[in-house]
N, CA, C and O atoms as CSV, one atom per row, in Angstrom:
chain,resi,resn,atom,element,x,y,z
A,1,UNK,N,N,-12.607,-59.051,22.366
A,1,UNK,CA,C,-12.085,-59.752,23.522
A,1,UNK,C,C,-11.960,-58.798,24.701
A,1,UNK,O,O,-11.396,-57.708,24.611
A,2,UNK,N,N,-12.492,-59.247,25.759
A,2,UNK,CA,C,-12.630,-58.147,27.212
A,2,UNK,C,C,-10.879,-58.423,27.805
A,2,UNK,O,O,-10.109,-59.327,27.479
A,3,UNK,N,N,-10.700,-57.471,28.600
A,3,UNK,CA,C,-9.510,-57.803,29.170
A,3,UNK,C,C,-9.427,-58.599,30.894
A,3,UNK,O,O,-10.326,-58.043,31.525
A,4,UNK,N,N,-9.050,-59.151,31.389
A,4,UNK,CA,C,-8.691,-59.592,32.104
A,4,UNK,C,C,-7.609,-58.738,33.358
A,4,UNK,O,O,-6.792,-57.919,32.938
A,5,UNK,N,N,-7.716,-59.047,34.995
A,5,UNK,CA,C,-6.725,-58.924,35.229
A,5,UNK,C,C,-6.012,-59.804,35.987
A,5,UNK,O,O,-6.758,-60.200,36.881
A,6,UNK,N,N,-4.355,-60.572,36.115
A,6,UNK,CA,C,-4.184,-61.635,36.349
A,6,UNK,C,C,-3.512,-61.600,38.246
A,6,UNK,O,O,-3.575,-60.726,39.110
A,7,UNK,N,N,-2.965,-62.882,38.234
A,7,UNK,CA,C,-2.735,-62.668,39.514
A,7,UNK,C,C,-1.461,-61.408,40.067
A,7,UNK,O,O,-1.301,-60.872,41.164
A,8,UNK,N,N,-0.689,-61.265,38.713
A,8,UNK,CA,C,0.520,-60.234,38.786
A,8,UNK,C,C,0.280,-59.045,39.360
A,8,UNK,O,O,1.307,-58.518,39.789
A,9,UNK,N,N,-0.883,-58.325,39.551
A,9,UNK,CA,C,-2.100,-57.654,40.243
A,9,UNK,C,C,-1.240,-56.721,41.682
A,9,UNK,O,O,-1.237,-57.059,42.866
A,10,UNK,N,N,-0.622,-55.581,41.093
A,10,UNK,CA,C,-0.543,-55.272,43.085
A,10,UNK,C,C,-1.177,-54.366,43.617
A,10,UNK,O,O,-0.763,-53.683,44.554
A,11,UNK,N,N,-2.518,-54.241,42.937
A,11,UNK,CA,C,-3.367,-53.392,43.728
A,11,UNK,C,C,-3.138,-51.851,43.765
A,11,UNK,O,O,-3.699,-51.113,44.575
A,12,UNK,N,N,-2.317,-51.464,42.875
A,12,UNK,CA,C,-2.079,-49.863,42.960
A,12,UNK,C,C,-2.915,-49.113,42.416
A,12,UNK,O,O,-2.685,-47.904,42.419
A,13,UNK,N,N,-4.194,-49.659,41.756
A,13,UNK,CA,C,-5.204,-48.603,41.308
A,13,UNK,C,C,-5.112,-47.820,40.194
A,13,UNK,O,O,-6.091,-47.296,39.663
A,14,UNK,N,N,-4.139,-47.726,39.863
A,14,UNK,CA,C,-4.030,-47.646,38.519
A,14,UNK,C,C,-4.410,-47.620,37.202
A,14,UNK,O,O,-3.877,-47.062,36.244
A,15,UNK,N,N,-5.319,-48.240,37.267
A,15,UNK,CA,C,-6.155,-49.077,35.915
A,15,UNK,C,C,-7.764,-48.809,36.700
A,15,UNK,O,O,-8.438,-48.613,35.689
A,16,UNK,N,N,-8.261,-48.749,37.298
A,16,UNK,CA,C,-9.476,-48.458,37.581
A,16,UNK,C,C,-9.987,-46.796,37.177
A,16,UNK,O,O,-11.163,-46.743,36.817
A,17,UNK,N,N,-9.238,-45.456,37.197
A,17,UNK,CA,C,-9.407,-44.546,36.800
A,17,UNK,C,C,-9.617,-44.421,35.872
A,17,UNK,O,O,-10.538,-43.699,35.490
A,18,UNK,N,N,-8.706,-45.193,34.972
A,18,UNK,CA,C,-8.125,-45.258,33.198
A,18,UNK,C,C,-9.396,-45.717,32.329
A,18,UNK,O,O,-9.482,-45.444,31.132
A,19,UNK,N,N,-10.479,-46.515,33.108
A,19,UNK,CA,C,-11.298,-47.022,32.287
A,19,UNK,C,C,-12.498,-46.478,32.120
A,19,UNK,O,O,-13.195,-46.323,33.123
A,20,UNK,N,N,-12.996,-46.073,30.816
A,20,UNK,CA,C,-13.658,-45.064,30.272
A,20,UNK,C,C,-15.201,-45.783,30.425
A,20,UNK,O,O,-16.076,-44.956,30.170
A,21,UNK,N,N,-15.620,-46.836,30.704
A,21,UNK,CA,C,-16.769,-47.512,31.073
A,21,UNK,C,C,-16.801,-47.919,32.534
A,21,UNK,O,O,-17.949,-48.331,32.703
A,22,UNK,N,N,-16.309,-47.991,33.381
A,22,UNK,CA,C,-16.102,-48.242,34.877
A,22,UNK,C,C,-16.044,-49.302,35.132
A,22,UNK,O,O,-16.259,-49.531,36.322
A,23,UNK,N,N,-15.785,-50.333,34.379
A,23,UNK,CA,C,-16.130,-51.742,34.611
A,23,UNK,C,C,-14.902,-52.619,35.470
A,23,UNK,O,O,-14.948,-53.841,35.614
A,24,UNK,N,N,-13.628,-51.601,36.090
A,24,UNK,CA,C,-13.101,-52.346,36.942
A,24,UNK,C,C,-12.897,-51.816,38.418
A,24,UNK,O,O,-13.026,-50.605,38.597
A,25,UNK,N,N,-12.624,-52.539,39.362
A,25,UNK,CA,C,-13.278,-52.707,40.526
A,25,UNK,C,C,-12.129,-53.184,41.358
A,25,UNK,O,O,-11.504,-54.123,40.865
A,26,UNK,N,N,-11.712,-52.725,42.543
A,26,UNK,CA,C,-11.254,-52.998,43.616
A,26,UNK,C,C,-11.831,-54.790,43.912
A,26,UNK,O,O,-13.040,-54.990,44.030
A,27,UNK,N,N,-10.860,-55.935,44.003
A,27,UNK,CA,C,-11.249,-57.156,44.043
A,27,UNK,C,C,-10.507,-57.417,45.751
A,27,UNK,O,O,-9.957,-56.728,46.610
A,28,UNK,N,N,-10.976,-59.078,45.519
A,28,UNK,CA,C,-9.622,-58.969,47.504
A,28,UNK,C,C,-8.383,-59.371,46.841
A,28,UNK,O,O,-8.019,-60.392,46.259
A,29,UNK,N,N,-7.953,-58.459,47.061
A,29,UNK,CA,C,-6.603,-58.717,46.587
A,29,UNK,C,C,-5.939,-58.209,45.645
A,29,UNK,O,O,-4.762,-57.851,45.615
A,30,UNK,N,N,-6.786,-58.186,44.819
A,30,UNK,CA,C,-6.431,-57.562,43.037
A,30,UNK,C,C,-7.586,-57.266,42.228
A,30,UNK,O,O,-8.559,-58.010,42.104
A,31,UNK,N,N,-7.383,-55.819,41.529
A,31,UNK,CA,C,-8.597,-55.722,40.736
A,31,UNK,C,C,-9.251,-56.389,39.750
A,31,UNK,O,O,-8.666,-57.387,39.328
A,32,UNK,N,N,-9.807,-56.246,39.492
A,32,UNK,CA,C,-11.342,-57.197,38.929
A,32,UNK,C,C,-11.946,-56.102,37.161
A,32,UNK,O,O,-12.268,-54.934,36.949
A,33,UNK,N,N,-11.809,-57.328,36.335
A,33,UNK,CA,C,-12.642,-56.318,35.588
A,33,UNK,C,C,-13.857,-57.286,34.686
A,33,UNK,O,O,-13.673,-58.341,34.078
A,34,UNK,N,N,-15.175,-56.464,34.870
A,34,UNK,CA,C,-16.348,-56.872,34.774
A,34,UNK,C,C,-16.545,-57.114,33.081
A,34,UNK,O,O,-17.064,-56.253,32.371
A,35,UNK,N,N,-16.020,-58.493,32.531
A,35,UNK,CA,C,-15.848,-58.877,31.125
A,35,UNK,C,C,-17.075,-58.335,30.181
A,35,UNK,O,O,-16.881,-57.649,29.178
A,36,UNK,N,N,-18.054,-58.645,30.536
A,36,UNK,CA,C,-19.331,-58.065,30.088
A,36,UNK,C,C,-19.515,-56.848,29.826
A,36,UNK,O,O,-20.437,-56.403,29.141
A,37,UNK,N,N,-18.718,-56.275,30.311
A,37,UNK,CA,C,-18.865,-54.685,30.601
A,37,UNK,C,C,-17.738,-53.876,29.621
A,37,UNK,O,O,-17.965,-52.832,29.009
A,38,UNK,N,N,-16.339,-54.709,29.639
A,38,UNK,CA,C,-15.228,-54.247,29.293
A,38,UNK,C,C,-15.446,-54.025,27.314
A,38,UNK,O,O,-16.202,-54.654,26.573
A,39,UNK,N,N,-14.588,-53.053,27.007
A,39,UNK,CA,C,-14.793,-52.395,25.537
A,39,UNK,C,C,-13.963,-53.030,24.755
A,39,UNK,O,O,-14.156,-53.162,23.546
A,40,UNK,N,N,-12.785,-53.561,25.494
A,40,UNK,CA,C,-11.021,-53.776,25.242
A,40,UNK,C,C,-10.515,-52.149,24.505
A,40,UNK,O,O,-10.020,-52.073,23.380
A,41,UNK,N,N,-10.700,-51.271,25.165
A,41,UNK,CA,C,-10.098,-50.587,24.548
A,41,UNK,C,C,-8.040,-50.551,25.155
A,41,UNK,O,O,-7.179,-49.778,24.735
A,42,UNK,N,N,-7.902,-51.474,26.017
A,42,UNK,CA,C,-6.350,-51.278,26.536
A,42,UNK,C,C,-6.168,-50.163,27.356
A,42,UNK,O,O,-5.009,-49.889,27.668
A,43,UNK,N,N,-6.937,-49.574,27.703
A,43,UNK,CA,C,-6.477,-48.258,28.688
A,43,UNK,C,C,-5.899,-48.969,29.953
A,43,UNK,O,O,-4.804,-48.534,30.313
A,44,UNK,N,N,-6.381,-49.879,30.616
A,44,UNK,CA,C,-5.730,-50.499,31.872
A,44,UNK,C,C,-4.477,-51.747,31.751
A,44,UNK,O,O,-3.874,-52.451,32.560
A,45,UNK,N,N,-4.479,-51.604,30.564
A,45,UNK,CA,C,-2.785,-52.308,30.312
A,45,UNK,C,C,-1.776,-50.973,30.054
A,45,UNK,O,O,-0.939,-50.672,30.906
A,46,UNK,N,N,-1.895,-50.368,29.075
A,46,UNK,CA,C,-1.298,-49.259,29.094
A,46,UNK,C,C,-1.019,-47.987,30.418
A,46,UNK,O,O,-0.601,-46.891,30.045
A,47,UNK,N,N,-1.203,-48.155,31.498
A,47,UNK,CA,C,-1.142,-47.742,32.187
A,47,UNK,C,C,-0.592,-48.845,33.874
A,47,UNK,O,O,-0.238,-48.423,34.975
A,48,UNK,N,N,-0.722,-50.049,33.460
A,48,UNK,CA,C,-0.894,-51.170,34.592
A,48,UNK,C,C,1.066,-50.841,34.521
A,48,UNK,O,O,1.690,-50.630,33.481
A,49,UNK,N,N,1.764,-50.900,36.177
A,49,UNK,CA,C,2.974,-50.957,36.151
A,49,UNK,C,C,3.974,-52.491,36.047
A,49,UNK,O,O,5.146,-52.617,35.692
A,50,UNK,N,N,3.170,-53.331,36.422
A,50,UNK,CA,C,3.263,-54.849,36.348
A,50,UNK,C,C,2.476,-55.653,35.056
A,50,UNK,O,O,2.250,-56.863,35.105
A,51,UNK,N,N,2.233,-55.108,34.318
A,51,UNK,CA,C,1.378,-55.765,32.663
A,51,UNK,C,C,0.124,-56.694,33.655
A,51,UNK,O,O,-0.281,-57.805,33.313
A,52,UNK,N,N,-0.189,-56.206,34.491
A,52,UNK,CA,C,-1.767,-57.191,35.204
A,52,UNK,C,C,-2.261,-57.281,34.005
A,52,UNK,O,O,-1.725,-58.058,33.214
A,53,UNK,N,N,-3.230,-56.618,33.667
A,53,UNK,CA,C,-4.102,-56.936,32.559
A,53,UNK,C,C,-3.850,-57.128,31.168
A,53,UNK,O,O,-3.160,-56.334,30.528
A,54,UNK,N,N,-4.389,-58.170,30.654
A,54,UNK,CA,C,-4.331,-58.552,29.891
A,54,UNK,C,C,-5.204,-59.261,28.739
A,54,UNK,O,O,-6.000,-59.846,29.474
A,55,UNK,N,N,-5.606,-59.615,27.399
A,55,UNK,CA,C,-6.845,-59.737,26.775
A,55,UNK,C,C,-7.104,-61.204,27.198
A,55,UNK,O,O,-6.157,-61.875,27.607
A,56,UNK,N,N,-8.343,-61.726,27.118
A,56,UNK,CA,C,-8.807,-62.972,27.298
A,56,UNK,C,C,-8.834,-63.632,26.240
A,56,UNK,O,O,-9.237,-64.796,26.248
């Protein structure tokens, strides 16, 4: 299951470093992560300060 990120989202960037395949992305508004792409390994929940992401 890829992870998701939801609208709880405040854009602090956070979770885009963390991910060991690059598959998330500056979105408008809130980051974005490219499901296809994603491993689920949890690195961008474990690090998210608001639980944004989350599994699909």
């Amino acid at each position: 299951m890829a992870y998701k990120i939801t609208d709880a989202c405040v854009s602090c960037g956070a979770c885009e470093p963390e991910c060991p395949v690059n598959c998330i992305s500056a979105g408008e508004g809130i980051y974005v992560i490219d499901a296809a792409a994603c491993i689920d390994c949890g690195n961008c929940a474990n690090v998210c300060p608001v639980a944004a992401p989350v599994q699909e």
